[in-house]
N, C-alpha and C positions, 0 to 999 in steps of 0.2 A: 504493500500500500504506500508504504514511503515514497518507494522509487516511482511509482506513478505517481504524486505527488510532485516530487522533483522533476519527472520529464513535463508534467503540464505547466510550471515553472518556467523552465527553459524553451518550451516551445510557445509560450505570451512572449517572454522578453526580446528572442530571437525572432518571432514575426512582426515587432512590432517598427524597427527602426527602416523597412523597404516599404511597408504597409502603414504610415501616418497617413491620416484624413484631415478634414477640419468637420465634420459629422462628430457628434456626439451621441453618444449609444444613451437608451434610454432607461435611467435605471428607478431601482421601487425598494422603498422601505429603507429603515435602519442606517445600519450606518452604510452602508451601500448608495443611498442618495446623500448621505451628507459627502462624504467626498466627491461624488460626480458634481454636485453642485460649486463645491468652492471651488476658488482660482487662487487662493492663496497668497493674494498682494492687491494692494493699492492701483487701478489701471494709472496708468502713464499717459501720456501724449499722443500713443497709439494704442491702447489696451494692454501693453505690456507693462505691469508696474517693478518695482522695488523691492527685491524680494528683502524677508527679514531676516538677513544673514548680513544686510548693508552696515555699513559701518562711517558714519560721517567723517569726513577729510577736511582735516586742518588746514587752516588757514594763516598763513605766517610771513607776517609784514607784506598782507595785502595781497598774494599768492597760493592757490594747491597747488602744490605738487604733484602730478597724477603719475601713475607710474603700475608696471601690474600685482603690484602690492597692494594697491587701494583701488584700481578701476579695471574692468573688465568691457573687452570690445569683441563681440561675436557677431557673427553672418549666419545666414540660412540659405541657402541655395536650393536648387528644384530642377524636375525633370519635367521637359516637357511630355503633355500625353493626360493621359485619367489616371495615371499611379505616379503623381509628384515626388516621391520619395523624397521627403526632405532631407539635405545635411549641416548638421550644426558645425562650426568652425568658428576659428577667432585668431586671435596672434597674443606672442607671448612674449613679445620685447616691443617695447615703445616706451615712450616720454611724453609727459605735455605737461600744461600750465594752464590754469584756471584761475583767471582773477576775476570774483565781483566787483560788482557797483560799489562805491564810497557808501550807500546805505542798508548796502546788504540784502539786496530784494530783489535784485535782478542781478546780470552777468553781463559783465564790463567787457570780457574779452574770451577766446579760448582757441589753443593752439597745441596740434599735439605731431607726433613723427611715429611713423612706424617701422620697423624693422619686416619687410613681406618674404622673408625667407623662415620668421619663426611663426606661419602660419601653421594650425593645428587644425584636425578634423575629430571629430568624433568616431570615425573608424581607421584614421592611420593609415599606413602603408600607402595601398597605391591611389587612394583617394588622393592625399595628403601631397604626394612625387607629383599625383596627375596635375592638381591644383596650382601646384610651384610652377609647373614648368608653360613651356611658350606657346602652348595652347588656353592658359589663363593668365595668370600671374607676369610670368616669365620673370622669376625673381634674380636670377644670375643675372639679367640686363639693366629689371630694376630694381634695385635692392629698397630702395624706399618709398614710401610714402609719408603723404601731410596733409593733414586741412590748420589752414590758419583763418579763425572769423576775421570779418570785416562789417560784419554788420548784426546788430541785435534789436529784434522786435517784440513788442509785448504781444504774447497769443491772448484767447480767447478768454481767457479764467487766471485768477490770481496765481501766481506761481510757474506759469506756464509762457515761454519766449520761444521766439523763431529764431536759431543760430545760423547764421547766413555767412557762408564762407567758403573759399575756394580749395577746393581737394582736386590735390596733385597724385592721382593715379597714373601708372604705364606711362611717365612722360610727361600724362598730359590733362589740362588744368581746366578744372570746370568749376563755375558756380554751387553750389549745393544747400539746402535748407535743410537743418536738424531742428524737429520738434523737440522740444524740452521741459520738463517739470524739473524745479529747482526745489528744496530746500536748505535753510540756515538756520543755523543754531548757535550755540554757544561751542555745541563742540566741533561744528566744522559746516559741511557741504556737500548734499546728495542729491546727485543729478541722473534724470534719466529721459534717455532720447532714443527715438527712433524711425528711418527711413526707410526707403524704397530707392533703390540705386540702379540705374539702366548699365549697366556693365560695357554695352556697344559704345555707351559714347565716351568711354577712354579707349578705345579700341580693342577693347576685347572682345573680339566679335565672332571666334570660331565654336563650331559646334553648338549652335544657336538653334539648329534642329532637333537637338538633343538635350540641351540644358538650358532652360530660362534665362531670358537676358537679364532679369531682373533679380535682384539680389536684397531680402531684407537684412539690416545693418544696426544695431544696436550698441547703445555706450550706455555701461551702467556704471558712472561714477559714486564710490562708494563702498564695490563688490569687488574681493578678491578676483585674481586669474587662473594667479598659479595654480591652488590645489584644484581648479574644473579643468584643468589645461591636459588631454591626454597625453603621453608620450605617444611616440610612432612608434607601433609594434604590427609586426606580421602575425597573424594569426595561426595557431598550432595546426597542422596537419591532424585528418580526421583517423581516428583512435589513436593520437596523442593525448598527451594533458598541456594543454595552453594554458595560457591566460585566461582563471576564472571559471572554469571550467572543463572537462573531458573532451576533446578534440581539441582544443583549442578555444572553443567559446569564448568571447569578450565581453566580460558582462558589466566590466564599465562604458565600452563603446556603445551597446545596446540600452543600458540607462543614459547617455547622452543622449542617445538618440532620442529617447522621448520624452526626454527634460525641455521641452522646448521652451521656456522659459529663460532655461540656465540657471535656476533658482538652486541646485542642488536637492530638490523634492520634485515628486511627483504627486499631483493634487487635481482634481477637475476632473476634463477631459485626455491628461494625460495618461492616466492610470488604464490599462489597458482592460478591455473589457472582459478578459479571462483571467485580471488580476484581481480584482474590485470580490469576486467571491472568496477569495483567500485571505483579505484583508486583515483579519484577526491572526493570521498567520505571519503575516510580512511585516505590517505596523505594529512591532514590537513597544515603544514609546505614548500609544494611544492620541497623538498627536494629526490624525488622518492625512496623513503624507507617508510618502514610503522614500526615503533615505539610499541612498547607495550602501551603506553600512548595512540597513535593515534587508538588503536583499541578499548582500554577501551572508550575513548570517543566517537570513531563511534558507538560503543553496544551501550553507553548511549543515543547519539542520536537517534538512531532506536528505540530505545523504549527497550534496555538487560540493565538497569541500576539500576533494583530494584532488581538483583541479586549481586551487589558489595557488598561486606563484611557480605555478610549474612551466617548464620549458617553453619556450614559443613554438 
């Protein structure tokens, strides 16, 4: 029974990162609809909020520092077709600077650099190579990236500006508008924004029949990098022991995958609809989110825990 247990485990987590929708399954009763119903954050500027793992960024003689110690910047990418298979990605070196207003109520300036060769995906290896190289990125030719604002507008509702500035991708320089919710405090600065980036018009234009031009783009200042940031690993050969599991399973790249938040929980419509009945099982903390931790321990429970850190 265990072990049936554990394959219906692995076979949610594993179908879920080629098979995201934006559908939401419909569920009844208990705590089975209290989770389907939350989103588990504050929405944002686009419906994406803040998750509460933020942590407000100091401000120090008139300055944040951002850096991926305190801010986190991830992408979504798509297929085109009826099975978009989303992929979550982001980067893991970059710098910037964040100064508000003299009154602390809007945002004076904001300018940051990327490093686009420490781009990350949620499954590694040849997603991650494919991404780099001079069919996207083509990071060997352009190792950097920047947006520096030049212009700041008050949006719709308190707290909320248009960041207006020009991002130098592949080259080459375009205008760009970052929606944003700000707050300030006493102990710092939480910022969240988020766009829609046509990818063609820095000229990244191949394979447009196959992958969306369009690219959603998120800055969650506030939010660690590092510990969401996967390493690139190749996945174990089938009847090895991988990563996270027997063959190789990756069952952090599979909880990325449905993090699409990047909150580090799974909550809502992300919890996969063959997880939501094992709930009492996996949400060990009672807190109706399922944790990366809380899965590795429910694999290890079922009997998937002779797969943790073994060979790739």
């Amino acid at each position: 029974m265990r072990y049936i247990l554990y394959l219906a485990l692995v076979i949610a987590v594993n179908w879920m990162p080629s098979n995201i929708s934006a559908q939401g399954a419909t569920q009844d009763g208990g705590r089975r609809s209290k989770v389907a119903k939350r989103d588990g954050s504050q929405k944002g500027s686009q419906g994406r909020g803040q998750s509460s793992k933020a942590t407000p960024v100091a401000v120090k003689d008139g300055v944040a520092t951002l850096s991926p110690e305190n801010t986190k910047v991830s992408f979504v990418g798509t297929h085109v077709g009826t099975d978009p298979k989303p992929r979550l990605g982001g980067f893991k070196k970059f710098s910037g600077k964040l100064m508000p207003a003299e009154n602390g109520k809007s945002i004076k300036s904001l300018s940051m650099k990327f490093e686009t060769n420490s781009l990350y995906t949620e499954l590694g290896g040849n997603l991650t190579s494919h991404l780099k190289n001079a069919d996207f990125l083509d990071v060997e030719k352009y190792p950097e990236s920047k947006f520096v604002s030049t212009k700041i507008e008050a949006g719709d509702q308190e707290g909320m500006f248009n960041v207006i500035g020009d991002f130098t991708l592949m080259g080459k320089t375009n205008s760009i508008t970052i929606p944003v919710t700000m707050k300030n405090s006493d102990q710092g600065i939480l910022v969240n924004g988020e766009l829609k980036l046509d990818r063609t018009s820095f000229g990244m234009s191949k394979m447009t029949e196959r992958v969306s031009k369009e690219v959603s783009i998120t800055l969650s200042i506030g939010e660690l990098t590092g510990g969401d940031a996967p390493q690139d690993q190749t996945r174990g050969g089938r009847g090895g022991r991988g990563r996270g599991g027997p063959g190789g399973f990756d069952l952090t790249g599979a909880f990325n995958g449905m993090d699409k938040n990047g909150d580090g929980k799974l909550m809502g419509d992300e919890v996969p609809e063959r997880m939501r009945d094992r709930l009492d099982n996996l949400d060990s903390d009672g807190d109706d989110a399922i944790t990366l931790k809380e899965l590795q321990q429910a694999m290890q429970r079922l009997g998937g825990g002779r797969g943790q850190g073994g060979g790739r």
